[in-house]
C-alpha positions in Angstrom: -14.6 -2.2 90.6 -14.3 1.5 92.3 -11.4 2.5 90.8 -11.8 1.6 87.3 -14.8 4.2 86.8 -12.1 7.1 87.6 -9.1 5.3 86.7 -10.5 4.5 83.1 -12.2 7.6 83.3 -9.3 9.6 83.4 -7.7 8.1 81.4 -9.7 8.6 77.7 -12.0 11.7 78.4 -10.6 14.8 76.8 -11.3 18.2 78.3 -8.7 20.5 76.6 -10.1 20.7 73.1 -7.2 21.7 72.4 -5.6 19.1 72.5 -6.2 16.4 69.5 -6.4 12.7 68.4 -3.7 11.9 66.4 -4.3 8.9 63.5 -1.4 7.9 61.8 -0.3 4.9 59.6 2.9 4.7 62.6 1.2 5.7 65.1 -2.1 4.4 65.0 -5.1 6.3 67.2 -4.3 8.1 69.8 -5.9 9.3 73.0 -5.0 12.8 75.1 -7.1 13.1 77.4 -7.2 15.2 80.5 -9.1 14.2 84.2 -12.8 15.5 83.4 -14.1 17.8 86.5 -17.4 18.2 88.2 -17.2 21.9 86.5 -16.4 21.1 83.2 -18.1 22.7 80.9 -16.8 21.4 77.2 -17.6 17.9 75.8 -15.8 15.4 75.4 -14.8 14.9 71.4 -12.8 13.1 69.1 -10.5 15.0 66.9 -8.4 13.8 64.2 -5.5 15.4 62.3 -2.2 14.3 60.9 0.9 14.8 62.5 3.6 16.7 59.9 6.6 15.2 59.6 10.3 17.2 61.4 11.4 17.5 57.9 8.2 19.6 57.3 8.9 21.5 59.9 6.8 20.4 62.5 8.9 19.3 65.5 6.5 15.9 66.2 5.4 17.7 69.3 3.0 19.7 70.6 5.0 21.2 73.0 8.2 23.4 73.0 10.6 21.4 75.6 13.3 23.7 77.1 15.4 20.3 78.0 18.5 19.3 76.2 20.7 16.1 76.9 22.8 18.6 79.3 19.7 19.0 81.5 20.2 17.5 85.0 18.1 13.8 85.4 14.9 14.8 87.4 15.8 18.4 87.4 13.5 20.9 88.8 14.4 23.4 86.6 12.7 20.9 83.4 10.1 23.7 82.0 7.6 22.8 79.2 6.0 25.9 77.4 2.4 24.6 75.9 2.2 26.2 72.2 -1.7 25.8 72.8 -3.8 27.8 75.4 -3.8 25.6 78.7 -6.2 26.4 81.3 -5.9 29.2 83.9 -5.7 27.1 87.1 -5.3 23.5 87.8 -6.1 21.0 90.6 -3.7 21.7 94.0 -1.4 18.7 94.9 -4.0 18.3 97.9 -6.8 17.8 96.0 -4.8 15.9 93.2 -4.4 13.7 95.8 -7.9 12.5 96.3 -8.1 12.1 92.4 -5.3 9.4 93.0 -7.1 7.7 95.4 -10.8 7.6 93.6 -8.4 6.1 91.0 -6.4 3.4 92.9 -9.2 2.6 95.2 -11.6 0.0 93.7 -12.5 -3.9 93.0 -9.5 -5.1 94.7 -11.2 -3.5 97.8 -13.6 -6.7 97.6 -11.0 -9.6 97.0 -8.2 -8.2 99.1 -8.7 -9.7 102.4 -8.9 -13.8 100.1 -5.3 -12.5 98.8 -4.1 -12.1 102.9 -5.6 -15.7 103.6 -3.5 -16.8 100.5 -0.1 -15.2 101.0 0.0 -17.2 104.8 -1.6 -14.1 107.1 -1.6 -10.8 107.7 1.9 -10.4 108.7 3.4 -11.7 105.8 0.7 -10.1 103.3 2.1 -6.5 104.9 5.3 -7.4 104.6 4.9 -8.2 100.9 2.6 -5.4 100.1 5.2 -3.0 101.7 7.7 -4.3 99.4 6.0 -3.8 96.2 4.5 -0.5 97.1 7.8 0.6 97.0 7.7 -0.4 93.1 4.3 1.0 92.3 5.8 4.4 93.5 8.2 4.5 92.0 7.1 3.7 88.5 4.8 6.5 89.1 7.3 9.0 89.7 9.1 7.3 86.4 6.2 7.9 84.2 5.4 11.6 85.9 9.1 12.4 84.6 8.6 11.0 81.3 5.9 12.9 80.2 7.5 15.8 81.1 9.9 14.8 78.3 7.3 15.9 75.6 5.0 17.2 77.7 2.7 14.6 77.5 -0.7 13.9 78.9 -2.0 10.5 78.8 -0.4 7.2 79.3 0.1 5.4 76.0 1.5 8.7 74.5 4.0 8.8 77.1 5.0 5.4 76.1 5.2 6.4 72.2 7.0 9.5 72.9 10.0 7.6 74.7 9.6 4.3 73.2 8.3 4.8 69.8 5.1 3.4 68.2 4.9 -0.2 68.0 5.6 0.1 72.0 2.3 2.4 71.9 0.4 -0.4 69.9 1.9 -2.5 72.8 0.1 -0.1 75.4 -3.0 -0.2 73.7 -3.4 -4.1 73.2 -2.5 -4.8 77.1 -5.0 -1.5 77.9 -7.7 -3.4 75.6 -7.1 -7.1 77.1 -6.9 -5.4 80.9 -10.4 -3.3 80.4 -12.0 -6.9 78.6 -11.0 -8.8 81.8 -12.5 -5.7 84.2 -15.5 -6.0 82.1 -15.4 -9.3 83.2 -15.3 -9.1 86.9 -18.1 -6.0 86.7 -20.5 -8.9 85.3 -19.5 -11.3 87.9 -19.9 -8.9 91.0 -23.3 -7.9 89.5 -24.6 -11.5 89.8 -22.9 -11.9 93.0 -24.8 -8.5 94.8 -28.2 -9.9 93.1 -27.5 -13.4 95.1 -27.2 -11.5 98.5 -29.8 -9.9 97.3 -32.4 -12.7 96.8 -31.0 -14.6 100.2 -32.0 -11.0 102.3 -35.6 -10.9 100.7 -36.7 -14.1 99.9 -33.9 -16.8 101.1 -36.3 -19.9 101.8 -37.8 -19.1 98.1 -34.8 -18.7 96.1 -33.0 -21.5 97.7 -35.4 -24.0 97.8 -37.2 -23.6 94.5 -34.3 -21.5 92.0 -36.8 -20.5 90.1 -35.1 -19.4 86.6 -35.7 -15.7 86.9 -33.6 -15.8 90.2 -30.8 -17.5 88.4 -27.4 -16.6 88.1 -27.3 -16.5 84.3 -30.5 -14.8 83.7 -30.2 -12.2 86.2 -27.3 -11.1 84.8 -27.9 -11.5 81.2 -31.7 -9.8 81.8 -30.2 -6.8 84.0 -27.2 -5.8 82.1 -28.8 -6.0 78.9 -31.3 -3.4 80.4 -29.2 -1.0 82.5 -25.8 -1.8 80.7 -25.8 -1.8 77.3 -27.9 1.3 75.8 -25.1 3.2 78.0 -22.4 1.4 76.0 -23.2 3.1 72.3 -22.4 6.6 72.9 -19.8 8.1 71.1 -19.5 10.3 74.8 -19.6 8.7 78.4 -19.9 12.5 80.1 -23.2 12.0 81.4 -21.1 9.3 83.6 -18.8 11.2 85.6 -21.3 11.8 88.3 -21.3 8.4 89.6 -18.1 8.6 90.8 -19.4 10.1 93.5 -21.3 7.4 94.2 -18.5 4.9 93.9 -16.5 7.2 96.7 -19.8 6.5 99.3 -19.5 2.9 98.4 -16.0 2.8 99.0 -16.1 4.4 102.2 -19.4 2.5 103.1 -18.0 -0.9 102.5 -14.6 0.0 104.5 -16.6 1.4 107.6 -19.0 -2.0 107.3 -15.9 -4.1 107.6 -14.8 -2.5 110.5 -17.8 -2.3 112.6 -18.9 -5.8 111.9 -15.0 -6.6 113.2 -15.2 -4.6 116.4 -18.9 -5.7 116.9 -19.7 -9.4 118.4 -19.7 -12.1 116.2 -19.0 -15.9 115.5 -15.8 -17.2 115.7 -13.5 -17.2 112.5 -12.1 -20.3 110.8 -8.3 -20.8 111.3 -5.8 -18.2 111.2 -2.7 -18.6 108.4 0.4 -17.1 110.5 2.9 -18.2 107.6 2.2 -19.4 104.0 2.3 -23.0 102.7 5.4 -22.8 100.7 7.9 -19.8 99.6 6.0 -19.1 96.4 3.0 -18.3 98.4 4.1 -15.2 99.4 3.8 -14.4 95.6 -0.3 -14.4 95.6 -0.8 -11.4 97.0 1.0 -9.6 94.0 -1.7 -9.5 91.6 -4.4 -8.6 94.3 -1.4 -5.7 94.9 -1.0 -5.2 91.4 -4.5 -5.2 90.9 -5.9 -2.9 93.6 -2.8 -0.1 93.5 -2.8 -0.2 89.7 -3.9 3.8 89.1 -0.8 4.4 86.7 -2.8 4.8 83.6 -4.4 7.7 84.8 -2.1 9.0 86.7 -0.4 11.1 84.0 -4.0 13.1 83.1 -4.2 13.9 86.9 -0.6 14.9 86.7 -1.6 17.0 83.8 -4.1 19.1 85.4 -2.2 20.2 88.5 -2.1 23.7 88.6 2.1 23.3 89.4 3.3 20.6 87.1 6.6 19.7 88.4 7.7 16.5 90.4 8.1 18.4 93.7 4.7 18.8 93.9 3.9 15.9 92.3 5.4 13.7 94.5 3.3 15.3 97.5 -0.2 14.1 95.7 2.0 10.5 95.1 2.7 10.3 99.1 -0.8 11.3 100.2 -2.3 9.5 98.2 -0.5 6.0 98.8 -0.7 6.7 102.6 -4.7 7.2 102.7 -5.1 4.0 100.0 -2.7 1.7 102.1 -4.6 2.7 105.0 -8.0 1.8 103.1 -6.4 -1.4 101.5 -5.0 -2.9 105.0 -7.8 -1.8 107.7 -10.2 -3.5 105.1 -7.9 -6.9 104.6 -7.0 -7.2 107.8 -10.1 -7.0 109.7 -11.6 -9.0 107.5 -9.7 -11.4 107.0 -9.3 -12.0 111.0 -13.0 -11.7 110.9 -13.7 -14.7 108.5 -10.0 -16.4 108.9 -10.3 -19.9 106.9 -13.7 -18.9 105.5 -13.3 -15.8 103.7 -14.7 -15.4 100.5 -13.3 -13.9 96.7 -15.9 -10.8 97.5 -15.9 -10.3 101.4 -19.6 -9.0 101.2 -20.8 -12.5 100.2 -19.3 -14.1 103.8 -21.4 -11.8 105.5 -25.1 -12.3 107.0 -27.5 -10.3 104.4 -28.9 -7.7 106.7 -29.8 -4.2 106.2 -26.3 -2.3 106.4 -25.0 -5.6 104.3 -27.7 -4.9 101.5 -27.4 -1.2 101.8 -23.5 -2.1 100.7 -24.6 -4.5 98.1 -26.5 -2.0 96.6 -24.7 0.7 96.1 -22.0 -1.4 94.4 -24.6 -3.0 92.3 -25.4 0.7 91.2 -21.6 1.4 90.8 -21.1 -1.3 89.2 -24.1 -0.8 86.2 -22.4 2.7 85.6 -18.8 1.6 85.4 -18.8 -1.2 82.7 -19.5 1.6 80.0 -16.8 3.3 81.0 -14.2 0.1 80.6 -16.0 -0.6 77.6 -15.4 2.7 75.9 -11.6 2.6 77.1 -11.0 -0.6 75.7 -13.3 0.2 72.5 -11.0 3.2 72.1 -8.2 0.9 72.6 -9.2 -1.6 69.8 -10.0 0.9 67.2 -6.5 2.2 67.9 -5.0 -1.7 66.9 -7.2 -1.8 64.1 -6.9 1.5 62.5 -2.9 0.9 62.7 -2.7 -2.5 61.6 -5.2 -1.4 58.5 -3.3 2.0 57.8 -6.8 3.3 57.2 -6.8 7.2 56.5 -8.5 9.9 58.2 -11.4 9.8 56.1 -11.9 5.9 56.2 -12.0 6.1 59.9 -14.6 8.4 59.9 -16.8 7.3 57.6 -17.1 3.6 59.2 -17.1 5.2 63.0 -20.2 4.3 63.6 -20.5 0.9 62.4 -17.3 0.2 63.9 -18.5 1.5 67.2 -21.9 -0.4 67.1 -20.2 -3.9 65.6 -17.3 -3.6 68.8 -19.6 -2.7 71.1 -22.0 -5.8 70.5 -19.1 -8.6 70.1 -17.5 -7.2 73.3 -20.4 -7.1 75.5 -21.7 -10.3 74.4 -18.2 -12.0 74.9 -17.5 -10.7 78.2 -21.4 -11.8 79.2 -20.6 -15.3 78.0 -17.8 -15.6 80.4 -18.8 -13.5 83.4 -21.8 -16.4 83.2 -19.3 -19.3 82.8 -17.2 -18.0 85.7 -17.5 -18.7 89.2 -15.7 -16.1 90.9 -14.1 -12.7 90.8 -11.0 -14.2 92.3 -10.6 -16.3 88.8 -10.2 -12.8 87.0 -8.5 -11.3 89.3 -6.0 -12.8 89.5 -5.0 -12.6 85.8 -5.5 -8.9 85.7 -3.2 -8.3 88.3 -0.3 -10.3 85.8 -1.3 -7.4 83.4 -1.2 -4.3 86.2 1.9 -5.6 86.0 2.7 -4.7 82.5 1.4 -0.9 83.3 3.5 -0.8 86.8 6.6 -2.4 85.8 7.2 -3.2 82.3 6.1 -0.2 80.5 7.8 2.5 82.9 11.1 0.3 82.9 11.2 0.8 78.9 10.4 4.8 78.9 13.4 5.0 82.3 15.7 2.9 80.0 14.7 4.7 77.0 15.5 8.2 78.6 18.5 7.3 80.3 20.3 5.7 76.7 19.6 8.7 74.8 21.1 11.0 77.5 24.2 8.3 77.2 24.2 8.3 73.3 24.0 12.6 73.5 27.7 12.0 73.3 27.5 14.7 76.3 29.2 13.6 79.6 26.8 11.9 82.4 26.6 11.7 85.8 26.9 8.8 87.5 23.5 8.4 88.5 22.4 8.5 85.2 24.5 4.7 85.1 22.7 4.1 87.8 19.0 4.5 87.1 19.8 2.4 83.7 20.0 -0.6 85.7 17.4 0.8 88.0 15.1 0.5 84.4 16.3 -2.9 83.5 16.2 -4.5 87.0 12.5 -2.7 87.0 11.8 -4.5 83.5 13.0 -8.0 84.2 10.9 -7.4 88.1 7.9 -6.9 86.0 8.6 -10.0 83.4 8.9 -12.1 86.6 6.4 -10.9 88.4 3.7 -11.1 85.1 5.3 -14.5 84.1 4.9 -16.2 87.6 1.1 -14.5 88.6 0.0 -15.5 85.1 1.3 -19.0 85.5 -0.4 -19.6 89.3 -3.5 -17.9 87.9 -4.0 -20.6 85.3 -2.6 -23.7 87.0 -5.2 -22.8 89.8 -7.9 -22.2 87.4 -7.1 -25.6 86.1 -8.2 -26.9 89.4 -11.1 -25.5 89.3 -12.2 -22.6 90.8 -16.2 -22.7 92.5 -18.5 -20.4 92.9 -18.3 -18.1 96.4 -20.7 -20.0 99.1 -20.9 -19.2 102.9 -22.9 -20.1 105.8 -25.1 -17.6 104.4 -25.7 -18.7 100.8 -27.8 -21.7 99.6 
């Protein structure tokens, strides 16, 4: 749940006023946005104008690209002169870096060491993470190199620029459905921290009697519609952007908790997986994978703000930042995973023994958690209105006139919907594991279609290529049919296991 308050964050907020909204009938709503700074000073706003036509003379950018179809693929010397005012200094790759991470690090951090126990051990959960890393790299370099294109600054207008706009209505319907399902999970983990809660306090009380008030479906229902929802209606989520710090203590917090409840004594584990099951095992750890390294849709606003936009320097703040969030992601699986074995849990907090440093943990991602659904919610209310605006061609005016009730009417029917199911849901793990199908879409499918995109109208110039330009076409549709396979076969195991039936967490600990 870490990563989404920065990730999502990131990925709407816009800091270069500048920069503007653009509504139209083709395009539909859409959002440049810029990574928001503990010293920004402007507010975030909505602005809306209409995008002239090329025949009027407008060249459907906002940016003056000196790149032809002769320029070299991934060339250094790709320059992109801003026609508006950009701001004097940017973020250095180093501290880019830790941007990334805040992003990528998150919920997954919870359910990650479950996907180890699934894929048939540590071993082979490295070995498959390894592999895929590779991937998630590298459709981060593909999408930093797109938006240098147009000189884009957001993800879904990277995709429109290169792919056109029904791909971007695309983008924002997989954006809406992926910050719904992380809405989702938020609720669930809330209930799950008040449980450990109640079992550290009063354990003989809440388990013997269950009085109603400690129950799963009021607590949440009570607690969210109290510290949740009046921070869903703003048209601006600013007054947000402090908690990230927070979710960085929590992050670290819960990473050091797993490793000295490893290293200190403690009972035995349950038994060890050293291979998986069958061959298509291997496969569950791919959404947890998907899931947990999915930072691509902010990535291009972080990219953005660097003070030297090129890929050199980007791919420093890519390397960094994978090396300290592998790091993160593995210590935490590993340990404990070998720490629980057999036993683990869908949220590693809930296999251990509620004591202080265990409620200390609990709580702040209880707090995290409170602060971060409004900030999914207002991504994925940003996405929606982008859907509907488009599919009802509504003008300028129109949109503006029925903002409010729009916003208002959204906000209800989403946070009531996603309380309904959090409720009837058992476990993160159930969620999970479909939201990883859709990282999948952002990681794979979208970035194959702006590569393959790029690389055929460099073909079509009617300008000789090089060779590797032939090349990184197939890289793109190899990339594409990857992610189609990979969305395809995760969705399909999340469903036939939800079939099953999927239970609540439950430990030693719990009732």
């Amino acid at each position: 749940m870490f990563q989404l308050q920065s990730r999502h964050f990131a990925f709407l907020v816009c800091v270069r006023n500048q920069h503007k909204l653009t509504a139209d009938p083709l395009e539909g709503l859409k959002l440049d946005s810029n990574l928001i700074t503990a010293n920004t000073k402007k507010e975030m706003s909505i602005q809306v104008t209409r995008r002239l036509p090329p025949s009027v003379g407008n060249d459907d950018s906002t940016d003056d690209i000196i790149i032809n179809e002769t320029t070299p693929i991934l060339s250094r010397e790709i320059q992109i002169v801003s026609k508006v005012s950009a701001p004097p200094s940017g973020s250095g790759w180093f501290g880019s870096a830790f941007l990334v991470v805040n992003a990528a690090l998150g919920a997954g951090l919870l359910n990650f060491p479950l996907a180890y126990h699934q894929a048939g051990g540590v071993l082979m959960a490295i070995v498959m993470q390894s592999i895929f890393l590779v991937f998630v790299v590298a459709a981060i370099m593909i999408l930093g190199y797109c938006s240098d294109i147009k000189g884009t600054n957001n993800y879904q207008d990277v995709v429109h620029s290169v792919c056109g706009p029904w791909a971007q209505i695309a983008c924002a319907v997989s954006i809406t459905l992926y910050c719904f399902g992380t809405c989702i999970t938020f609720l669930i983990i809330i209930g799950d921290q008040w449980e450990m809660f109640f079992l550290d306090v009063a354990r003989d009380f809440y388990c013997n009697t269950s009085p109603f008030y400690m129950g799963r479906a009021f607590i949440i229902s009570v607690t969210s519609c109290i510290f949740i929802l009046p921070l869903c209606f703003p048209r601006r989520i600013d007054f947000l952007k402090y908690a990230s710090f927070i979710g960085v203590i929590g992050i670290l917090y819960v990473v050091g908790l797993v490793t000295a409840k490893y290293f200190a004594p403690h009972t035995n584990s349950g038994p060890i997986a050293t291979h998986p099951k069958s061959w298509i095992d291997v496969f569950l750890v791919v959404p947890e994978v998907c899931f947990a390294y999915q930072c691509h849709v902010s990535i291009i606003p972080i990219y953005s703000c660097m003070e030297k936009r090129n890929l050199r320097e980007f791919s420093k703040t890519v390397s960094l930042a994978m090396v300290l969030c592998v790091i993160t992601y593995t210590v935490t699986a590993a340990l404990g995973y070998l720490q629980f074995g057999a036993n683990i849990t869908t949220d590693i907090l809930v296999a251990f023994q509620p004591d202080t440093a265990v409620i200390v943990a609990v709580i702040l991602v209880a707090i995290k958690t409170y602060t971060t659904y409004p900030i999914l919610l207002f991504c994925g209310r940003a996405g929606f209105e982008c859907i509907w605006t488009t599919i009802w061609q509504m003008s300028v005016e129109d949109m503006i006139r029925h903002e409010k009730i729009r916003r208002i009417i959204t906000t209800l029917v989403w946070f009531g919907l996603t309380l309904i199911l959090a409720i009837s849901i058992p476990n993160i793990g159930v969620v999970i594991q479909v939201l990883g199908a859709f990282a999948a879409i952002f990681i794979f499918i979208f970035p194959g279609m702006c590569l393959l995109k790029a690389m055929q109208n460099q073909l079509e110039s009617g300008i000789p290529q090089p060779r590797k330009v032939y090349w990184l076409r197939g890289f793109a549709i190899a990339f594409i049919i990857l992610g189609a396979f990979i969305f395809g076969l995760t969705l399909s195991q999340a469903i036939m296991k939800d079939l099953k039936g999927a239970k609540p967490d439950s430990s030693k600990y719990t009732c």
